[in-house]
C-alpha positions as CSV (number, residue, x, y, z in Angstrom):
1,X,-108.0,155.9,69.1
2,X,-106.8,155.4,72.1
3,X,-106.2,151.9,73.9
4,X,-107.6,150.3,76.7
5,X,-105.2,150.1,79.5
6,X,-106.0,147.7,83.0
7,X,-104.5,149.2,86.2
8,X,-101.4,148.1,85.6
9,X,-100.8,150.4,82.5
10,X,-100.7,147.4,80.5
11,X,-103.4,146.8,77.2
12,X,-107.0,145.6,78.4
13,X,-108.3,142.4,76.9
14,X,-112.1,142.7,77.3
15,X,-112.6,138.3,77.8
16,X,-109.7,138.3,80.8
17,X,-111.0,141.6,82.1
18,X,-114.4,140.1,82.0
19,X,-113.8,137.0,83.7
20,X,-111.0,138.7,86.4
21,X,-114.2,140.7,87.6
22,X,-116.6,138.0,87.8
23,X,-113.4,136.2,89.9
24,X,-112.7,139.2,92.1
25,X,-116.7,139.6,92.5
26,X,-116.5,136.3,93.8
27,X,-113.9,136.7,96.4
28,X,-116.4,140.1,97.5
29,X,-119.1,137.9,97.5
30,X,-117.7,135.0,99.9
31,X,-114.6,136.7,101.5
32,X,-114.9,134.4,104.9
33,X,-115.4,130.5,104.3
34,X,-118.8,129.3,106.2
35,X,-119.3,128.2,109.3
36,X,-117.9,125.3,109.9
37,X,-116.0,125.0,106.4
38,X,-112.3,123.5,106.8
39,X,-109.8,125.6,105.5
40,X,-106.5,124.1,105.5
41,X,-103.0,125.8,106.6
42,X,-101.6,126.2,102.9
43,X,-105.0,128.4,102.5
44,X,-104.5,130.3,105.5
45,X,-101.6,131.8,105.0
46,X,-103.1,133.6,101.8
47,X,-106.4,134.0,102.0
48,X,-107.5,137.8,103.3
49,X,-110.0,137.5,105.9
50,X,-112.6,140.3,106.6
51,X,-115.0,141.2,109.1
52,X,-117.7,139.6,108.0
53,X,-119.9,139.4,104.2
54,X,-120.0,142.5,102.2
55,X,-122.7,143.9,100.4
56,X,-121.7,142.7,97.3
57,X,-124.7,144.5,95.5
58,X,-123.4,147.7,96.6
59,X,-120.0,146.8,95.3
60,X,-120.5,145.2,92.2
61,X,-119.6,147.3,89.3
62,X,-122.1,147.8,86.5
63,X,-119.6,145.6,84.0
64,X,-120.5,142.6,86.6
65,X,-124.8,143.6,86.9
66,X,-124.7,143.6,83.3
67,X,-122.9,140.1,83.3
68,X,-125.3,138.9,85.3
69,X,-128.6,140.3,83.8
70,X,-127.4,138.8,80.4
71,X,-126.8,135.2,82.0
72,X,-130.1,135.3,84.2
73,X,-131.6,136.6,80.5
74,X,-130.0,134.1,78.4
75,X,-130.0,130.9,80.6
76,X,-133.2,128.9,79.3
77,X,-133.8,124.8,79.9
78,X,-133.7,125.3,75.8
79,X,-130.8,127.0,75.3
80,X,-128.8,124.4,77.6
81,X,-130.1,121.6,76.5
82,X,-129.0,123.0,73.0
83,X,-125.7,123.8,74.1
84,X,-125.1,120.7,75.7
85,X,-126.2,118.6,72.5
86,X,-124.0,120.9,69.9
87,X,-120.7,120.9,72.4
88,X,-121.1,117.7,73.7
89,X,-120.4,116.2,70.2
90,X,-116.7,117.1,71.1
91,X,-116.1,117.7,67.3
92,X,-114.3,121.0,67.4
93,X,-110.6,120.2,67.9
94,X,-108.3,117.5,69.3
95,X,-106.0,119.1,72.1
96,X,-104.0,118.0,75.0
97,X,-104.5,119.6,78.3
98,X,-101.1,121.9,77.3
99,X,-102.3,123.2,74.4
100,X,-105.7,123.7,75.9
101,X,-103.7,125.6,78.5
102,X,-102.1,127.5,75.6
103,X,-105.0,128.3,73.3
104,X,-106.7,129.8,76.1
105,X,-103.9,132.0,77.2
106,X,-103.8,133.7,73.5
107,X,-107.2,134.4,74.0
108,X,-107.4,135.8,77.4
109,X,-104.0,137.0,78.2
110,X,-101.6,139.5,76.7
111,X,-100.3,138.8,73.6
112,X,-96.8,139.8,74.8
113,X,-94.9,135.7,74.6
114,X,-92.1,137.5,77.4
115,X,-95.2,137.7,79.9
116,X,-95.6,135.1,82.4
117,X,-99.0,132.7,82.1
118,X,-101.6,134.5,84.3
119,X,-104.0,131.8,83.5
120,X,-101.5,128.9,85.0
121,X,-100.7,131.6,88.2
122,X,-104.4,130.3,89.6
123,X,-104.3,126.9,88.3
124,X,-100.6,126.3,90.4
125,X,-101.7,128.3,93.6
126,X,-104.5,126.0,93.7
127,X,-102.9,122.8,92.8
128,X,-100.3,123.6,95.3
129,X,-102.4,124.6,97.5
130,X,-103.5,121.4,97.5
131,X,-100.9,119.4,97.4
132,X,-99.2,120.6,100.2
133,X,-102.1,119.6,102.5
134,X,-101.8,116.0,101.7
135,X,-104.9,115.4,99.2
136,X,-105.2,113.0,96.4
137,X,-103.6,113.1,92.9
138,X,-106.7,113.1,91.7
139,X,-107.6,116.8,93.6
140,X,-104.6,118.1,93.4
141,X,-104.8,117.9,89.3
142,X,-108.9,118.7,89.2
143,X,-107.5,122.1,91.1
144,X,-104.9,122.2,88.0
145,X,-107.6,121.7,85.3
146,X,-110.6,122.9,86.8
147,X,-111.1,125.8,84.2
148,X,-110.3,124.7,81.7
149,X,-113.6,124.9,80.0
150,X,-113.3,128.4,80.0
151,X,-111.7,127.7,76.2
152,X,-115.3,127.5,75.2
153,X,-114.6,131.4,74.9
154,X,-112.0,130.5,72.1
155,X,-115.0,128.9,70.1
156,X,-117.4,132.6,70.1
157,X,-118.7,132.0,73.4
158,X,-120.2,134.8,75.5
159,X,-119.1,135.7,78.4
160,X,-122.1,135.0,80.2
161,X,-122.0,131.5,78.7
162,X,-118.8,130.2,79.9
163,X,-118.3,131.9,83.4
164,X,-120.9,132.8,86.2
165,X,-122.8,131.2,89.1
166,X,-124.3,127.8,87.6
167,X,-128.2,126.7,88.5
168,X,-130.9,124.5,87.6
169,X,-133.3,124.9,85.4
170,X,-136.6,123.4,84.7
171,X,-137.6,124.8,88.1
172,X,-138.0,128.4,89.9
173,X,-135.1,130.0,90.4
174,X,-133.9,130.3,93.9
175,X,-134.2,133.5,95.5
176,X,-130.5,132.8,96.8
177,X,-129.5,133.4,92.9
178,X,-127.1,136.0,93.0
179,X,-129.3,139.2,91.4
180,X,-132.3,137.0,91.3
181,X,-134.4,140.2,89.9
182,X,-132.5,139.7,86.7
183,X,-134.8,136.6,86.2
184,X,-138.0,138.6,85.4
185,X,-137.4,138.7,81.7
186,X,-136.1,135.2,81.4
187,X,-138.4,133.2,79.1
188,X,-138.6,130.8,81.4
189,X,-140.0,132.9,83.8
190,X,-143.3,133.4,81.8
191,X,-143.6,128.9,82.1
192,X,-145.9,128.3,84.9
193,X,-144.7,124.6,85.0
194,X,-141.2,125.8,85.3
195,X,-141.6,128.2,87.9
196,X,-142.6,126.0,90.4
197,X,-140.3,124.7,93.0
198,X,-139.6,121.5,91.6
199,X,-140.8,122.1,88.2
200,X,-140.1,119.1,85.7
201,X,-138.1,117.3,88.0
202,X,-138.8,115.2,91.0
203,X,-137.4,115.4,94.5
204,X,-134.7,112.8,94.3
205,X,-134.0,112.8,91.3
206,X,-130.1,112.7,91.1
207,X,-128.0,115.9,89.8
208,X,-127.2,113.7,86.2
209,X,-130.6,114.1,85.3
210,X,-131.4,118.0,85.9
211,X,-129.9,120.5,83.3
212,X,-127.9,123.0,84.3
213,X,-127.3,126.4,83.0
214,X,-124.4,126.3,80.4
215,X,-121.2,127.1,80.7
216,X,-117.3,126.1,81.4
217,X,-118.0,123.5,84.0
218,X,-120.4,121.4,82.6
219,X,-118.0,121.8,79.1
220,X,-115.1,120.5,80.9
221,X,-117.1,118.2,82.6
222,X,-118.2,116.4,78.9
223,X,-114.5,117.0,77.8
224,X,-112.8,114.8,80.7
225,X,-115.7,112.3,82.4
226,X,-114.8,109.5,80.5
227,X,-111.1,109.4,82.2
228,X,-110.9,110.9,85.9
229,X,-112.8,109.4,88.9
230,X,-116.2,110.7,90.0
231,X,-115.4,112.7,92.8
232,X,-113.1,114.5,90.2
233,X,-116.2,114.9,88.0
234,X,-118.3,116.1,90.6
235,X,-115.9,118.9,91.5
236,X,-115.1,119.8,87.7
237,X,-119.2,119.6,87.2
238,X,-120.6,121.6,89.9
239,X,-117.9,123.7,91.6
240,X,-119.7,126.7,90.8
241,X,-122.6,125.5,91.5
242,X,-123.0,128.3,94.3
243,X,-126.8,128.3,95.5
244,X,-125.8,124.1,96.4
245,X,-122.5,124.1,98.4
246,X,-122.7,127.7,99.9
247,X,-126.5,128.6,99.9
248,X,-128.0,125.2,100.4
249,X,-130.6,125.5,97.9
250,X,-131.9,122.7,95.9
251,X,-131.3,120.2,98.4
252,X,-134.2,118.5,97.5
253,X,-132.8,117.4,93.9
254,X,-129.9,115.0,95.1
255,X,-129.8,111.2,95.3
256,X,-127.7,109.2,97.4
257,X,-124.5,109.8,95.5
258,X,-124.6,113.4,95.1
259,X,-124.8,113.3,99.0
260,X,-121.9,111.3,99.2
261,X,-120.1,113.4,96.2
262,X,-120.8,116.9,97.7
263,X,-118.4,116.7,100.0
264,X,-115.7,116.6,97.3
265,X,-117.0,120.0,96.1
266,X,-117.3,121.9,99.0
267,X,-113.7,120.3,99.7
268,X,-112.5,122.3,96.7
269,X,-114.2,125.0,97.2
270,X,-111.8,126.9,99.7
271,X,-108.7,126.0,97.1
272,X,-110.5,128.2,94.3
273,X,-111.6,131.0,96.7
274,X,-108.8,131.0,98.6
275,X,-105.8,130.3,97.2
276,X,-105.2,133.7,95.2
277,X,-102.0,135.1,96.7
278,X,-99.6,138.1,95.5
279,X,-96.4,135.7,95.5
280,X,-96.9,134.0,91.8
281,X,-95.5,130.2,91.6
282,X,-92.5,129.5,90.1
283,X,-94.0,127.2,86.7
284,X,-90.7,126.2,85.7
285,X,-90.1,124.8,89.1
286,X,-93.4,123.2,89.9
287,X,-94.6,121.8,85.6
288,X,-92.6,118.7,85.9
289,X,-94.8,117.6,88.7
290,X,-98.1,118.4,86.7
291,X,-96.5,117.1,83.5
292,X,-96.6,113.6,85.2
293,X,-99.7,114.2,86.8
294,X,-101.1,115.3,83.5
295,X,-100.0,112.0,82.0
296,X,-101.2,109.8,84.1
297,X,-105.0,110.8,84.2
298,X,-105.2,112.8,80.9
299,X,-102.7,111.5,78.4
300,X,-102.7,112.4,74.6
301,X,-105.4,114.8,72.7
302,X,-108.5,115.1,74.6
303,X,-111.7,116.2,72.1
304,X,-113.1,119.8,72.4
């Protein structure tokens, strides 16, 4: 039987081949930063700036339309509230951020130990992105850290349940949805209550009390909020969180502080669209930096 190879000749792992196309599907789907949006020097220099928005449903590939008719399939108010209940017990391992970093690598990397760590490559282009244009500590290591949730795929998750555009629920789904057809079959769907636009929730009512669709975010989100500020939480929490900070949809949901807070998110948002470049960082160089900044907001085993 033959092996699957990636374009590089090397063996394909289906989880990192899965989540590099959601990534790159991303960059298709937002390859310009909005109007308006701030994009600072360090991002400049790499980003690749096109003439204007693709079609990204004529691009897509059908591994990525699958990927998203499973999540809009799967993604029911039950099934996060479910998830959030069993995960959020944080019973499954103790782990600092380095082994978390590890773990996930033997998961979605090569097993090859000589290869270098593709999953710290994005995590340092972001961080350094960041910290050369002068923002806080507390930025620069939520760029570092922010998926690490994606480990949930080390514990049996789908795909579709740890990566992807995240959205409320208990409401209709926005039209602004990536693939929004893909909703038709979701239970939820079939829930008059739930399809309409505010559906269980009133206008107001604060991000912290709407449930939203599972996956790495809000897991990393339960993993770290008790130790890093709340801007960091915010970014960690909704920074994919699409249909908010790039479609301005679901305005109507925050409070006060999530006015306030949003900022911080679209503030990150050109440092994990944007910072992808060909020249990969130089770890050994840059890890005594993050080692320190590691240590002083997330010191010790944090529980998974």
């Amino acid at each position: 039987m033959n092996t699957p190879t990636d374009a590089s000749g090397q063996p394909a792992h289906p989880i990192r081949e899965g989540f590099e196309e959601w990534e790159h599907f991303m960059e298709e789907r937002y390859p310009v930063p909005l109007e308006g949006e701030i994009v600072p020097p360090p991002l400049q220099r790499t980003m690749q700036r096109r003439e204007g928005y693709r079609d990204y449903r004529a691009e897509a590939r059908p591994s990525v339309k699958e990927f998203y008719r499973l999540n809009h399939l799967n993604q029911t108010l039950a099934l996060a509230r479910e998830k959030r209940r069993d995960f959020g017990r944080l019973n499954r391992r103790e782990l600092s951020v380095w082994e978390a970093v590890e773990w996930l690598d033997t998961i979605v990397d090569d097993s090859d130990p000589d290869n270098e760590n593709s999953q710290i490559w994005h995590a340092l282009q972001s961080a350094e992105a960041a910290r050369e244009a002068g923002l806080p500590r507390w930025f620069v290591l939520t760029c570092f850290i922010h998926d690490l949730g994606k480990v949930l795929c080390c514990f049996g998750e789908p795909q579709w349940a740890v990566v992807g555009d995240t959205f409320p629920l208990g409401c209709r789904f926005s039209e602004k949805i990536v693939f929004h057809e893909f909703f038709a079959e979701n239970p939820d769907s079939r829930d008059p209550l739930l399809q309409t636009e505010h559906g269980i929730h009133e206008p107001g009512c604060g991000l912290e009390k709407v449930v939203m669709s599972w996956g790495h975010d809000e897991y990393l989100y339960l993993v770290t909020r008790d130790r890093l500020p709340i801007e960091a939480q915010y970014v960690i929490r909704y920074h994919s969180f699409y249909p908010l900070h790039r479609e301005n949809e679901y305005l109507w949901m925050l409070n006060s502080q999530d006015k306030r807070m949003l900022k911080w998110v679209k503030a990150f948002n050109p440092f994990d669209l944007y910072s992808k470049g060909d020249a990969k960082p130089d770890a050994n160089k840059l890890l005594p930096f993050y080692r320190e900044l590691v240590e002083e907001f997330l010191p010790g085993k944090l529980r998974w």
